[in-house]
C-alpha positions as CSV (number, residue, x, y, z in Angstrom):
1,X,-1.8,17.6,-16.9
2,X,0.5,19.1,-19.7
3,X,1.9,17.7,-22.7
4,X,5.6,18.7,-21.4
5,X,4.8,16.4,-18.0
6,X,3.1,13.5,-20.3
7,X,6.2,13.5,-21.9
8,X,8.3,13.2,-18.8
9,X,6.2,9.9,-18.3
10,X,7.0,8.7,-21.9
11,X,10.5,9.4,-21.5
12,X,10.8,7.6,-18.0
13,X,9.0,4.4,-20.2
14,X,11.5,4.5,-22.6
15,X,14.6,5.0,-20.3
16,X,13.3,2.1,-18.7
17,X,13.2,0.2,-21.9
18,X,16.9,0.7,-22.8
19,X,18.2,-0.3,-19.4
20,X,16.2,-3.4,-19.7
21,X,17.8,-3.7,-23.3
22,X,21.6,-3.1,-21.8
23,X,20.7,-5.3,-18.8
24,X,19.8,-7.9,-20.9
25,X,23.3,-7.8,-23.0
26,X,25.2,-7.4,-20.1
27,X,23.1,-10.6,-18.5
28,X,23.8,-12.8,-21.5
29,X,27.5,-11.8,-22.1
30,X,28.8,-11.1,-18.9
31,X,26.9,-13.9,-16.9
32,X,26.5,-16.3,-19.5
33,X,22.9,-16.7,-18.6
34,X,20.8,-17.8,-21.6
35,X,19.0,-14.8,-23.4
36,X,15.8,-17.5,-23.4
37,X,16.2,-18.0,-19.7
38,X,16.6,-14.5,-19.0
39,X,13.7,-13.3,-20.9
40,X,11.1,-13.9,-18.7
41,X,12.9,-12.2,-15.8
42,X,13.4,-9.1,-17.8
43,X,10.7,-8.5,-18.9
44,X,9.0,-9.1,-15.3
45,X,11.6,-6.3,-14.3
46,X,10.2,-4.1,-17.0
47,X,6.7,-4.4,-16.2
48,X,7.3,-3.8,-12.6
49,X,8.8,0.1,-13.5
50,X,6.0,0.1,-16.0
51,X,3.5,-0.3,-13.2
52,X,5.7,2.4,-11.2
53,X,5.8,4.6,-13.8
54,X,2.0,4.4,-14.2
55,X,0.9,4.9,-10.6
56,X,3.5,7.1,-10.1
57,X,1.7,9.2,-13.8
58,X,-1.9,8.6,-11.7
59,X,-0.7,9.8,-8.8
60,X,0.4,13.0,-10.1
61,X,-2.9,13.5,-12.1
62,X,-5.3,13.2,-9.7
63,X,-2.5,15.0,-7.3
64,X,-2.0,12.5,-4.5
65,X,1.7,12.2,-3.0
66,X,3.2,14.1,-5.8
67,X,6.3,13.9,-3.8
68,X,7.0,10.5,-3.7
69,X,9.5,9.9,-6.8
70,X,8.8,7.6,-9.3
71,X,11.5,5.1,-7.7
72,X,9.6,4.4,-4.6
73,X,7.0,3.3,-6.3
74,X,9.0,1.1,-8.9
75,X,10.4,-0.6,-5.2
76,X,7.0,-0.7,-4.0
77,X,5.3,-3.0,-6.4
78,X,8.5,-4.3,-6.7
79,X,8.6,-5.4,-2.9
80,X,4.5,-6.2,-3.5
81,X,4.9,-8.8,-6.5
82,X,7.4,-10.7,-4.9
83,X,6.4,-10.7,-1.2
84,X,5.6,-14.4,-0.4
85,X,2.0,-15.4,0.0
86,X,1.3,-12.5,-3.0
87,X,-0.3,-14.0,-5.8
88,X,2.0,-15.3,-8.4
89,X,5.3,-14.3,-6.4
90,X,6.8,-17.5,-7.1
91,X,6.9,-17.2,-11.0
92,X,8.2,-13.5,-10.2
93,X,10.9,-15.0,-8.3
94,X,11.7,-17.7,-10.4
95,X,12.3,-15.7,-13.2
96,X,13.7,-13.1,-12.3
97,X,16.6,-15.3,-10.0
98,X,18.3,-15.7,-14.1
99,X,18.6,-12.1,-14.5
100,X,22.0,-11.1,-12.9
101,X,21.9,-8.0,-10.0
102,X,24.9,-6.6,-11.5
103,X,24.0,-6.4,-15.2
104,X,20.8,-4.6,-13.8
105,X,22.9,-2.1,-11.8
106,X,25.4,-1.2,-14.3
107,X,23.0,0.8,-17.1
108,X,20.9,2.4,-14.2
109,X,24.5,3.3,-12.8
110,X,25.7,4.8,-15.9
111,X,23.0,6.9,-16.4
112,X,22.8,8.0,-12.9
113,X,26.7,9.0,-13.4
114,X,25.1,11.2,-16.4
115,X,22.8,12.8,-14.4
116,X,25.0,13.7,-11.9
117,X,27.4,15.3,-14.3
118,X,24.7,17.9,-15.0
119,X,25.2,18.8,-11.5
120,X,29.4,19.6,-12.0
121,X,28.7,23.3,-11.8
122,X,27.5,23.8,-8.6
123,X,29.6,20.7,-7.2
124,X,32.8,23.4,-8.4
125,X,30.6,26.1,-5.9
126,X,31.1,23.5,-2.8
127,X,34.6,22.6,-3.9
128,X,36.8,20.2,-2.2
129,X,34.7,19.9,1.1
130,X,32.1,17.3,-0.6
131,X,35.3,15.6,-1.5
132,X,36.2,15.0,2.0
133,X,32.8,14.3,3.1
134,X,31.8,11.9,0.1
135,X,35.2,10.0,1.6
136,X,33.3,10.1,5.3
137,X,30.5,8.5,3.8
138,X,31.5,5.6,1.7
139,X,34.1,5.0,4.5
140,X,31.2,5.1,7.3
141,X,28.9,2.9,4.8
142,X,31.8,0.6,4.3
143,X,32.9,0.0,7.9
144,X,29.2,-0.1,9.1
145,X,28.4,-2.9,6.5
146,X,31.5,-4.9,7.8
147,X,31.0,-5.2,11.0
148,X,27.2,-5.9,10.9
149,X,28.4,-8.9,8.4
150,X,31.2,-10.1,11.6
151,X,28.5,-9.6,13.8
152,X,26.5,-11.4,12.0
153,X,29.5,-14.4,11.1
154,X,30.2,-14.5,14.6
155,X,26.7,-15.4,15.9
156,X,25.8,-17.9,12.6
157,X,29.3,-19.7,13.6
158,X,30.7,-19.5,10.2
């Protein structure tokens, strides 16, 4: 494995670290959630991309699903530690119920906004038609999403 991908894994650690760091300010100030409550939860949320990160990093050196992007795998053991019935789930839950979704969401957002912008260039090449389908999209997402939720309203009797 080169230094230039050993880096890449560094750099994915680190990214991680920051968006924990804004999370965390945008838990406490936004949500009002106690920066000792949210703590635990946080850094739960940190270990879990860690442990992402890493198999993702082993993965790719002993070349197994090389494919597979870093994400999933950050979801996966995500999904694993807080399954009930998994060891320990209940702490993981526990804590990480005082970290707010949104607070999460917005630095992770942010930089995926960055990392789009990178992408402006050849966006210009496919011009205003990705507009128009973008629109399709988030309209098709939206509407789908509201009537599963009637659907689901109508047969809860709420």
């Amino acid at each position: 494995m080169g230094s230039s991908q050993k880096n890449t894994y560094i750099f994915m650690a680190i990214a991680a670290l920051i968006a924990a760091l804004l999370s965390f300010i945008g838990n406490s100030i936004a949500w009002h959630i106690s920066v000792i409550d949210a703590f635990p939860g946080m850094m739960i949320l940190y270990a879990i991309c860690l442990a992402g990160i890493g198999i993702k990093w082993v993965l790719d050196k002993i070349g197994v699903l090389k494919k597979l992007p870093t994400f999933a795998w950050i979801m996966l053991v995500g999904l694993l530690v807080s399954l009930p019935g998994f060891p320990g789930s209940e702490i993981v839950v526990t804590y990480t119920k005082k970290v707010a979704f949104l607070a999460v969401c917005t630095p992770i957002l942010a930089y995926a906004g960055i990392a789009v912008s990178k992408e402006i260039p050849r966006l210009k090449k496919v011009g205003w038609r990705i507009a128009i389908l973008s629109l399709f999209v988030w309209l098709g997402a939206f509407l789908g999403a509201a009537v599963l939720a009637q659907i689901l309203i109508a047969l809860l009797g709420l």
